[in-house]
PyMOL Python script that loads the backbone (N, CA, C, O; Angstrom):
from pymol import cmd

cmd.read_pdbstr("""\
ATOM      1  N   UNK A   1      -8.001 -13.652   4.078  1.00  0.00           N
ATOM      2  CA  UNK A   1      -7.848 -12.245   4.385  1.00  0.00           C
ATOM      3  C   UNK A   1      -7.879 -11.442   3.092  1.00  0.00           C
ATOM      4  O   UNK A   1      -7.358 -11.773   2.027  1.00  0.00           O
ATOM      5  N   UNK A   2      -8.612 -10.269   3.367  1.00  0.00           N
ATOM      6  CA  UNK A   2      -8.519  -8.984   1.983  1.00  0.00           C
ATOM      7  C   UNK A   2      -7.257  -8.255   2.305  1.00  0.00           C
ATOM      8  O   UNK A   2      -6.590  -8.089   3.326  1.00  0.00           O
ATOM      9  N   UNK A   3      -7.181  -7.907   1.150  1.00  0.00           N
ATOM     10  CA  UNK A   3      -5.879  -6.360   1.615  1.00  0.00           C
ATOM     11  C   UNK A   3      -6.516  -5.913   3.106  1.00  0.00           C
ATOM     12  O   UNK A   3      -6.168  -6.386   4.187  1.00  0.00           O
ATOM     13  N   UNK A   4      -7.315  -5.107   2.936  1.00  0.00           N
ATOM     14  CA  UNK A   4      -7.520  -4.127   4.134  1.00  0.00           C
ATOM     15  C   UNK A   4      -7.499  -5.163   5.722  1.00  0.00           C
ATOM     16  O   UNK A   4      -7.504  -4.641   6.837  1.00  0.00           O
ATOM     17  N   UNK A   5      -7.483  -6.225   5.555  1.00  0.00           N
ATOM     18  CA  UNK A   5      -7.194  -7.057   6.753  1.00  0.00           C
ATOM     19  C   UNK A   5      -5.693  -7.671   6.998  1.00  0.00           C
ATOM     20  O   UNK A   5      -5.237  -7.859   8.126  1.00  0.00           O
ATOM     21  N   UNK A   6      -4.920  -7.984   5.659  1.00  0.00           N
ATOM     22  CA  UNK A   6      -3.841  -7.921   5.774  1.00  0.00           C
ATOM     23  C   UNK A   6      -3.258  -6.603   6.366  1.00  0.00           C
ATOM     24  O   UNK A   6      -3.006  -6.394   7.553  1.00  0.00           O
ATOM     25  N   UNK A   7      -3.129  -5.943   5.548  1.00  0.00           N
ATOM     26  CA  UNK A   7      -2.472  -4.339   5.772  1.00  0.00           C
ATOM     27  C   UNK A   7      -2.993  -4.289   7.493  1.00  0.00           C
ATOM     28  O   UNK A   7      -2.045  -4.254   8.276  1.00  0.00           O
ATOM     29  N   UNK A   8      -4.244  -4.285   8.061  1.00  0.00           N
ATOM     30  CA  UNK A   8      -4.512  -4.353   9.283  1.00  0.00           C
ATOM     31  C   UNK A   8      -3.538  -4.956  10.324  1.00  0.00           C
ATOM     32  O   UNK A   8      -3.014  -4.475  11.328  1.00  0.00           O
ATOM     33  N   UNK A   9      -3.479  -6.069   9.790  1.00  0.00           N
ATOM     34  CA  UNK A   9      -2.621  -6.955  10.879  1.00  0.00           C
ATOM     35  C   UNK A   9      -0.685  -6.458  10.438  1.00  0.00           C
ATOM     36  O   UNK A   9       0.233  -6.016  11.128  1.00  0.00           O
ATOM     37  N   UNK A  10      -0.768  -6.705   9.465  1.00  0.00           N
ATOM     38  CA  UNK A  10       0.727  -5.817   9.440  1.00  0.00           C
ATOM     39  C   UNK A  10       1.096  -4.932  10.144  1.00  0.00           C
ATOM     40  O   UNK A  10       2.223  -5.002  10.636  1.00  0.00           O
ATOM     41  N   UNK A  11       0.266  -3.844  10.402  1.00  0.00           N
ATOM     42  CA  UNK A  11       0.340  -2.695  10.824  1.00  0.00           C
ATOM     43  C   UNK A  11       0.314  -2.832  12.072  1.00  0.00           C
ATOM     44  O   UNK A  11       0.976  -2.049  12.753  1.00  0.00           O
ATOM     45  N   UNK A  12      -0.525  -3.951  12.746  1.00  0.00           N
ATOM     46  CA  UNK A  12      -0.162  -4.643  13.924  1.00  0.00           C
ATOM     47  C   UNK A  12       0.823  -4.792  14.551  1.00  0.00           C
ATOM     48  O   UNK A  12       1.226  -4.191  15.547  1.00  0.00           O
ATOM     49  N   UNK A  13       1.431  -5.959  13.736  1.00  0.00           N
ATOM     50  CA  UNK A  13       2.549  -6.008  14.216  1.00  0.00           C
ATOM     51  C   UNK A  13       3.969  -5.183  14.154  1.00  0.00           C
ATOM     52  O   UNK A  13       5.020  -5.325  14.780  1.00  0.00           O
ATOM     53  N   UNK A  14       3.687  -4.554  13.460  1.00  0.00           N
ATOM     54  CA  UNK A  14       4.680  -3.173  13.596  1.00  0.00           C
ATOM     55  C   UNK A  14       4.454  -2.381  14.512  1.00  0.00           C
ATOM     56  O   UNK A  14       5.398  -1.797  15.044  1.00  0.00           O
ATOM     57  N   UNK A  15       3.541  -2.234  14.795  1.00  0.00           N
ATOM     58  CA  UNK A  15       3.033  -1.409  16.278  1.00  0.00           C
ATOM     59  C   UNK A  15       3.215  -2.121  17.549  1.00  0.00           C
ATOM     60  O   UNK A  15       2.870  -1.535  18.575  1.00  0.00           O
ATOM     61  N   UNK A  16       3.757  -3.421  17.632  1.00  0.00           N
ATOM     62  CA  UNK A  16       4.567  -3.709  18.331  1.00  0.00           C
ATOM     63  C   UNK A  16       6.030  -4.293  18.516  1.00  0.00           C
ATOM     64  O   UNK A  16       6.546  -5.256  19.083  1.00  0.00           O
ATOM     65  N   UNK A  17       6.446  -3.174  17.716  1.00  0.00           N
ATOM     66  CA  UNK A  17       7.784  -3.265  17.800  1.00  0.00           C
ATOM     67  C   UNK A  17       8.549  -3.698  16.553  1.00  0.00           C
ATOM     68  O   UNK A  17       9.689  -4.151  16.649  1.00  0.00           O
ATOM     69  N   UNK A  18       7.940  -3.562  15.409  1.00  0.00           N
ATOM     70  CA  UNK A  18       8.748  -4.123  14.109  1.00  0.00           C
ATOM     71  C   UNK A  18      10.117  -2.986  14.296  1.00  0.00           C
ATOM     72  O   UNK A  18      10.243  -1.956  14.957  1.00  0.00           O
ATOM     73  N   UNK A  19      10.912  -3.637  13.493  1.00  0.00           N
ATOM     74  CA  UNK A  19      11.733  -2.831  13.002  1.00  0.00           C
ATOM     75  C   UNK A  19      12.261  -1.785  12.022  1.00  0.00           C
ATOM     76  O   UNK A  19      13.259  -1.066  12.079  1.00  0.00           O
ATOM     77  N   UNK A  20      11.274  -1.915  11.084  1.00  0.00           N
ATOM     78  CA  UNK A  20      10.948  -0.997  10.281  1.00  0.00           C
ATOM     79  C   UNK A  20       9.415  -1.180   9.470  1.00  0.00           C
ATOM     80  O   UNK A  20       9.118  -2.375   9.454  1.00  0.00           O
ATOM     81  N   UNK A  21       8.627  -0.527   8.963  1.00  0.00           N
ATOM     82  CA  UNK A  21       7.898  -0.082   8.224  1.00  0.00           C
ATOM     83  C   UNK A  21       7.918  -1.190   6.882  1.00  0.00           C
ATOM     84  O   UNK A  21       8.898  -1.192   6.138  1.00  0.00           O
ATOM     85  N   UNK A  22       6.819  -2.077   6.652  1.00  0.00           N
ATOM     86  CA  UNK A  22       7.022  -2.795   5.044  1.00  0.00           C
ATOM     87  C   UNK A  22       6.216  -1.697   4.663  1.00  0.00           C
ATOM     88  O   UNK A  22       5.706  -0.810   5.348  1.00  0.00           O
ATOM     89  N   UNK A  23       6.194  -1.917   3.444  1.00  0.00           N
ATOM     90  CA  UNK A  23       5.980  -0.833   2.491  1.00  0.00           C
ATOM     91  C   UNK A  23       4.611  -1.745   1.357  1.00  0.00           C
ATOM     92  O   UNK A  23       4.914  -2.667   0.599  1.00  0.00           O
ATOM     93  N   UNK A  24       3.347  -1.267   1.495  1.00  0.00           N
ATOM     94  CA  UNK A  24       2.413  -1.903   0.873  1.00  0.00           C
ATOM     95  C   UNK A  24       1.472  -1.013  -0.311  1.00  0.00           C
ATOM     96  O   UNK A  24       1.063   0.138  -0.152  1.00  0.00           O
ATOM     97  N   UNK A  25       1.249  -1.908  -1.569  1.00  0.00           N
ATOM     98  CA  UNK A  25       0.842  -0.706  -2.520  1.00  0.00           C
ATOM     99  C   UNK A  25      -0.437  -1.906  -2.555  1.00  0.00           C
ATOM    100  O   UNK A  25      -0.311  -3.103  -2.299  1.00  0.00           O
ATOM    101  N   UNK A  26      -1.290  -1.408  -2.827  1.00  0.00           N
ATOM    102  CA  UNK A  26      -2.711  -1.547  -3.187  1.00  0.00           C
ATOM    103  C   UNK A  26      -2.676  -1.713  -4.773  1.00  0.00           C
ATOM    104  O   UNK A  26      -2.453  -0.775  -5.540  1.00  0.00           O
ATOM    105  N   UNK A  27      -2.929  -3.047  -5.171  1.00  0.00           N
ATOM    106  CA  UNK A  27      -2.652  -2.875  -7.042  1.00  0.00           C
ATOM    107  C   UNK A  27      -4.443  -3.943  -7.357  1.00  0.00           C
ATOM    108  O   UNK A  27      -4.684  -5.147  -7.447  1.00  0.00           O
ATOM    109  N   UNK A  28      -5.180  -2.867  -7.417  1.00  0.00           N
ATOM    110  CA  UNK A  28      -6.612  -3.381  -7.973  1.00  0.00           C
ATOM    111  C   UNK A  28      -6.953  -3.390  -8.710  1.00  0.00           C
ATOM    112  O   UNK A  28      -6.099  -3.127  -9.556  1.00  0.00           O
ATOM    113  N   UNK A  29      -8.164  -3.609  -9.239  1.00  0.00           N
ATOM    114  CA  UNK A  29      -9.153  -3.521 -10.238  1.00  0.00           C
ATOM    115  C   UNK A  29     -10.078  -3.129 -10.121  1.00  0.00           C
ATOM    116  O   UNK A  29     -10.850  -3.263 -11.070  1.00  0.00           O
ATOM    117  N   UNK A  30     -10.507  -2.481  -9.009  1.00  0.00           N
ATOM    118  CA  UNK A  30     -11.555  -2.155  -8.364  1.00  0.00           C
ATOM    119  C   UNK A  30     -11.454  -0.571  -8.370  1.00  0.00           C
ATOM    120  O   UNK A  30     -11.689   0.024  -7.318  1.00  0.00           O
ATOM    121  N   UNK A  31     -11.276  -0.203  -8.968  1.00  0.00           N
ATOM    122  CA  UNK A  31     -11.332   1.358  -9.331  1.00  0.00           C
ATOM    123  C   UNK A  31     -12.107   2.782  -9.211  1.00  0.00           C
ATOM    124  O   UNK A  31     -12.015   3.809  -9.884  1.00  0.00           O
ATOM    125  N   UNK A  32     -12.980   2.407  -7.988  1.00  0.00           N
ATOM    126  CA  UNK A  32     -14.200   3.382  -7.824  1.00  0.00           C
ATOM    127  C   UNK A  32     -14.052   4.673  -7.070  1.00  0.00           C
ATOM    128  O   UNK A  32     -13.356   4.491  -6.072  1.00  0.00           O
ATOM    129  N   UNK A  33     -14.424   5.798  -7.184  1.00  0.00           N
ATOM    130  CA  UNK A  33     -14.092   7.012  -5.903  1.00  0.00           C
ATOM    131  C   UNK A  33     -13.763   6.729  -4.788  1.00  0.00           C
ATOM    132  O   UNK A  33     -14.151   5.613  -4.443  1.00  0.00           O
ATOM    133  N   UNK A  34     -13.316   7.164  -4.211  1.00  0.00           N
ATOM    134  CA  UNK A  34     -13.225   6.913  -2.869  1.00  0.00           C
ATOM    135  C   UNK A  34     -12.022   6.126  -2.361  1.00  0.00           C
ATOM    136  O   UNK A  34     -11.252   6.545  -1.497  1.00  0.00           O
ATOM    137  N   UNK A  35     -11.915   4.744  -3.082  1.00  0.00           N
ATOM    138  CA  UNK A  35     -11.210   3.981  -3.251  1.00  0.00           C
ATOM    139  C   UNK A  35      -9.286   3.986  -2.706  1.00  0.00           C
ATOM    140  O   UNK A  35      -8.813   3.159  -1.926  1.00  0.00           O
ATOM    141  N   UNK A  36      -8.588   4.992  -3.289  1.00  0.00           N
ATOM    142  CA  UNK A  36      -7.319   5.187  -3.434  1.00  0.00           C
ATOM    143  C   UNK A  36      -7.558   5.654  -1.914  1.00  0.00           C
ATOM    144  O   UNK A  36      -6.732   5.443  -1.026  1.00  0.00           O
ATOM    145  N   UNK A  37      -8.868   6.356  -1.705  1.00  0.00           N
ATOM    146  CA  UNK A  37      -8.097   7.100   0.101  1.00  0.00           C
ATOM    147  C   UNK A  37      -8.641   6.308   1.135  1.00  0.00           C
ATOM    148  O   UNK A  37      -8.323   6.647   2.275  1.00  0.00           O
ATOM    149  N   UNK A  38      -9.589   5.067   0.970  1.00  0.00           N
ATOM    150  CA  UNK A  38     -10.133   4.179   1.560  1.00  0.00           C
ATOM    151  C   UNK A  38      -8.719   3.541   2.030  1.00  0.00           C
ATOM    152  O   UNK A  38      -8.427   3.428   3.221  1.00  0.00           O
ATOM    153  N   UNK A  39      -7.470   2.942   0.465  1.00  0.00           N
ATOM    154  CA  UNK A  39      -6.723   2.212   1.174  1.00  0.00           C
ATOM    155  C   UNK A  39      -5.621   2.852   2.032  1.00  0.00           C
ATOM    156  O   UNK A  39      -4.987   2.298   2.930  1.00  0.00           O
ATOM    157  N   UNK A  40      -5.493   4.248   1.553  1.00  0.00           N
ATOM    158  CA  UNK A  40      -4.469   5.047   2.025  1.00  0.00           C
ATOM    159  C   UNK A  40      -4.729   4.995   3.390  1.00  0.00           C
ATOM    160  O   UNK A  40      -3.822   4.965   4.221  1.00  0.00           O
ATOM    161  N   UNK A  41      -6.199   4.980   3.742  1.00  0.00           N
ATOM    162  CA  UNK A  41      -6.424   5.606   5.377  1.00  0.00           C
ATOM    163  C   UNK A  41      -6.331   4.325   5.713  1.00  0.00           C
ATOM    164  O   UNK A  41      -5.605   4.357   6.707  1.00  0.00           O
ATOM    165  N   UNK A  42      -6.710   2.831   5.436  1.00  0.00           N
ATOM    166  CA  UNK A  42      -6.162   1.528   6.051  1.00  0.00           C
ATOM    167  C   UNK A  42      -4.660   1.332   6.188  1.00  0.00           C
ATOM    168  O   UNK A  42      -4.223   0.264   6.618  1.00  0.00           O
ATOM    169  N   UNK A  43      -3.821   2.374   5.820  1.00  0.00           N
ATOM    170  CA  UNK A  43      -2.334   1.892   6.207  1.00  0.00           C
ATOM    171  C   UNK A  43      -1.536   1.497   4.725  1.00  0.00           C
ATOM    172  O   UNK A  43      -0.442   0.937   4.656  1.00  0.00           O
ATOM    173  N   UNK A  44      -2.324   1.910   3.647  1.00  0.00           N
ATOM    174  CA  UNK A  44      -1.630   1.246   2.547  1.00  0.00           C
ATOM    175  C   UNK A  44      -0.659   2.392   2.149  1.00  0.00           C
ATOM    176  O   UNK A  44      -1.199   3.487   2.306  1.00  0.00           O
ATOM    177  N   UNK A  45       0.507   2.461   1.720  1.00  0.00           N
ATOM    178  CA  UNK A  45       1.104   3.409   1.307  1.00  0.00           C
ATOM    179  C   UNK A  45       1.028   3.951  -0.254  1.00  0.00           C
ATOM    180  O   UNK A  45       1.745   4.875  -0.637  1.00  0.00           O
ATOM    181  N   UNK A  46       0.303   3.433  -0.911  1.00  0.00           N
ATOM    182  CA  UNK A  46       0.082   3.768  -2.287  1.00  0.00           C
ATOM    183  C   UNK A  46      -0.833   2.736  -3.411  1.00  0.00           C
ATOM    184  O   UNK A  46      -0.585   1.533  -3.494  1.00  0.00           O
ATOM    185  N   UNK A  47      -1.675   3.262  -4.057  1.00  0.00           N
ATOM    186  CA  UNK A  47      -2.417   2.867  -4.911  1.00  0.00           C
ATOM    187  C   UNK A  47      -2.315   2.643  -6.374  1.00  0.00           C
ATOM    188  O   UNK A  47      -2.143   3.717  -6.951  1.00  0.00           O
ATOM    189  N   UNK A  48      -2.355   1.762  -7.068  1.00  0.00           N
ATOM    190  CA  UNK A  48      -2.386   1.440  -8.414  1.00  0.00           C
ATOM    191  C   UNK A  48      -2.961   0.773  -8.801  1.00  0.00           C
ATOM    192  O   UNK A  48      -2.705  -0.419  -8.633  1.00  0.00           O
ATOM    193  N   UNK A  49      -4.222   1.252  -9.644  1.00  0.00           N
ATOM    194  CA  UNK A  49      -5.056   0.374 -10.535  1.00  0.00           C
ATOM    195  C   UNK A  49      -4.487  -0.517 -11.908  1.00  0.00           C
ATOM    196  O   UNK A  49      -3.506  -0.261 -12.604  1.00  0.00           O
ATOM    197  N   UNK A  50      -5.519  -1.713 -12.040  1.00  0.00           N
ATOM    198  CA  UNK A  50      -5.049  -2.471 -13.033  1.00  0.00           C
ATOM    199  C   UNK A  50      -6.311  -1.860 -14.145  1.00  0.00           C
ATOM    200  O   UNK A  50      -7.190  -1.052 -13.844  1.00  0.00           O
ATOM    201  N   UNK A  51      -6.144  -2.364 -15.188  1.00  0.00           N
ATOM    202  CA  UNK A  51      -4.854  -2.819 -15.806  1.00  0.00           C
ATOM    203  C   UNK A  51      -4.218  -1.318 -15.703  1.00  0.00           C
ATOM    204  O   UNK A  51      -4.741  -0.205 -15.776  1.00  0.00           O
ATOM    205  N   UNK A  52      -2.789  -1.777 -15.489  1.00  0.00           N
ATOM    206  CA  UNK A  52      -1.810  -0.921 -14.939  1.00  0.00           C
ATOM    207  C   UNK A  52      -0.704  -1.007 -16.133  1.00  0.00           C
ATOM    208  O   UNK A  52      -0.865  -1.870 -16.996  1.00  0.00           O
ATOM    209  N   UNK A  53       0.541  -0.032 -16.208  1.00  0.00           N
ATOM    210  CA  UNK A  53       1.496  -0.078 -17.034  1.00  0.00           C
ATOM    211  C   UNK A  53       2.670  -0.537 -15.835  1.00  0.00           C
ATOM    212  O   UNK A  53       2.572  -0.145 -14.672  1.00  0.00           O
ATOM    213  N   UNK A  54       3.724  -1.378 -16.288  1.00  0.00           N
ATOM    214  CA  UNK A  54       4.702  -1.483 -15.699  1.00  0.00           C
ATOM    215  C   UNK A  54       5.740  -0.305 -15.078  1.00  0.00           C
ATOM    216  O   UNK A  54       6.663  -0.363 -14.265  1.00  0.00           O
ATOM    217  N   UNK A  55       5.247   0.594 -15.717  1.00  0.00           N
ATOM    218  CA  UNK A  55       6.082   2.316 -14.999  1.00  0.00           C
ATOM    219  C   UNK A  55       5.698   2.146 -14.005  1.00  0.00           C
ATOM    220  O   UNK A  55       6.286   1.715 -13.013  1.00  0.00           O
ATOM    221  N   UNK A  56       4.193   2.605 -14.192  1.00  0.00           N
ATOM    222  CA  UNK A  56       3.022   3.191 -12.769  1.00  0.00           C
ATOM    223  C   UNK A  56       3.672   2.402 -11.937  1.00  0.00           C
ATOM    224  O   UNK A  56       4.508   3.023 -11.280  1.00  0.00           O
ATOM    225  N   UNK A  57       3.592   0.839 -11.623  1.00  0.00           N
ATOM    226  CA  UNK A  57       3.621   0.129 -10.176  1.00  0.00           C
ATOM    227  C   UNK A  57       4.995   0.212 -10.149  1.00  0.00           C
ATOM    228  O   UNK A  57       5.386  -0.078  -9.018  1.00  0.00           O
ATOM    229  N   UNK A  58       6.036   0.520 -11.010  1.00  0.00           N
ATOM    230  CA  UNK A  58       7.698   0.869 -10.949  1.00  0.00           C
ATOM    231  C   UNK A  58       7.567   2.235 -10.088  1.00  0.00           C
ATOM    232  O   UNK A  58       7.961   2.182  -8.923  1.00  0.00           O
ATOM    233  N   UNK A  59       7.135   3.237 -10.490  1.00  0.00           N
ATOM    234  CA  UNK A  59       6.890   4.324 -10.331  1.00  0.00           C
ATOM    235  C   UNK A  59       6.527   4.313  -8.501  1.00  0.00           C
ATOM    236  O   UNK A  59       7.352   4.718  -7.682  1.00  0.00           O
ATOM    237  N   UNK A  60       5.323   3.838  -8.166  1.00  0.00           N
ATOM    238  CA  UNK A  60       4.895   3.324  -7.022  1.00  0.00           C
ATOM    239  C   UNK A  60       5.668   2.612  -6.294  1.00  0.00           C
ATOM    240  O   UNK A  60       5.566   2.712  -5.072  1.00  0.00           O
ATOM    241  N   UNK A  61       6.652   1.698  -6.890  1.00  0.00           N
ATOM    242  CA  UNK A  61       7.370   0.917  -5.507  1.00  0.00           C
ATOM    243  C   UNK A  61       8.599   1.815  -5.212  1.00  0.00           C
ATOM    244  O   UNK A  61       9.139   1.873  -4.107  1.00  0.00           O
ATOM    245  N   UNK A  62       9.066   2.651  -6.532  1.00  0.00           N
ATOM    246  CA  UNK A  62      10.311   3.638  -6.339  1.00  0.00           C
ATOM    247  C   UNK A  62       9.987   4.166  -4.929  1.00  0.00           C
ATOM    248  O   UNK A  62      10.478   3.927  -3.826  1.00  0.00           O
ATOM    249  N   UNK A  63       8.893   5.047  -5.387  1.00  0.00           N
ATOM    250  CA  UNK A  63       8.345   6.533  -4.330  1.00  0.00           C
ATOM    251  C   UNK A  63       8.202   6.034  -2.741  1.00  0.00           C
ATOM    252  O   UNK A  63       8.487   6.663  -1.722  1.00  0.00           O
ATOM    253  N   UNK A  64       7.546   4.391  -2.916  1.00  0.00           N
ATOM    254  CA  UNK A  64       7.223   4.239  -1.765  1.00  0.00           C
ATOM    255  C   UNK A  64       8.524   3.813  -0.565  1.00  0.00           C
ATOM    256  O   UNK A  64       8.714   4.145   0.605  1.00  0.00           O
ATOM    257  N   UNK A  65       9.208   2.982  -1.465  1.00  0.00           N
ATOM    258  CA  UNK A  65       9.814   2.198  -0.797  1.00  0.00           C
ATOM    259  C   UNK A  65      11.346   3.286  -0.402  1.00  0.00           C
ATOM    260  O   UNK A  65      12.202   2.952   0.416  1.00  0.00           O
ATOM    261  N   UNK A  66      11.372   4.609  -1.221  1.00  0.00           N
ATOM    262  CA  UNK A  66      12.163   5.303  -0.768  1.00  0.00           C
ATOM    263  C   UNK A  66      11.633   6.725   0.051  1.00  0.00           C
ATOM    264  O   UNK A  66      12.330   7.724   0.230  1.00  0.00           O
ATOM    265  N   UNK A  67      10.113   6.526   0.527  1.00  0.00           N
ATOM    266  CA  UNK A  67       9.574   7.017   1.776  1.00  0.00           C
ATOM    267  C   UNK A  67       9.724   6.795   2.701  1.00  0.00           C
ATOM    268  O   UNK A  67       9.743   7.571   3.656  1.00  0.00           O
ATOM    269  N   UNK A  68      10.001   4.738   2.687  1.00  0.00           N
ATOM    270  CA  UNK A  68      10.324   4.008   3.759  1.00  0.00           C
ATOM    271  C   UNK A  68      11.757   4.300   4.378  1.00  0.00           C
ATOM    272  O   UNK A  68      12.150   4.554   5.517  1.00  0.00           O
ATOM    273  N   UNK A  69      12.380   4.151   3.117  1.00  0.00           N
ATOM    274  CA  UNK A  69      13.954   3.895   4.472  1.00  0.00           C
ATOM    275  C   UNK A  69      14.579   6.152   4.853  1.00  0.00           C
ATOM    276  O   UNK A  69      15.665   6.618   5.198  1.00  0.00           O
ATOM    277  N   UNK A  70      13.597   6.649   4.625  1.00  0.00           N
ATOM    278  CA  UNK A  70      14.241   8.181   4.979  1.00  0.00           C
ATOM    279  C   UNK A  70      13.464   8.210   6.279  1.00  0.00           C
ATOM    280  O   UNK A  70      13.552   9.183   7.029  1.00  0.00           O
TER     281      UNK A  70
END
""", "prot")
cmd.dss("prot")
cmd.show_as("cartoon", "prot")
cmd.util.cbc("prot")
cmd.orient("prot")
């Protein structure tokens, strides 16, 4: 499975009935236009390219994961 098929089936099974929301960041190398809203619109909650700084994906799991539990 790719991300976008993982994240697919996750999203699956939360749609039947998870209990809460996991929280998934997209961390690539693949860096092209389009890209960041390709994964956003598959269900990903946030994007970070490599090579990356340890803030950014800090930064990213902060934001996301305290989107999740509000």
């Amino acid at each position: 499975m790719n991300g976008y098929e993982t994240t697919a089936a996750i999203r699956a099974e939360e749609a039947l009935g998870a209990r809460c929301r996991m929280p998934i960041i997209a961390l690539t190398a693949h860096s092209m236009k389009g890209d960041c809203e390709r994964c956003l619109a598959a269900g990903m909650d946030a994007f970070v390219t490599k090579p990356s700084r340890a803030s950014e994906l800090f930064e990213a799991i902060e934001c996301t994961c305290s989107a999740t539990l509000q």
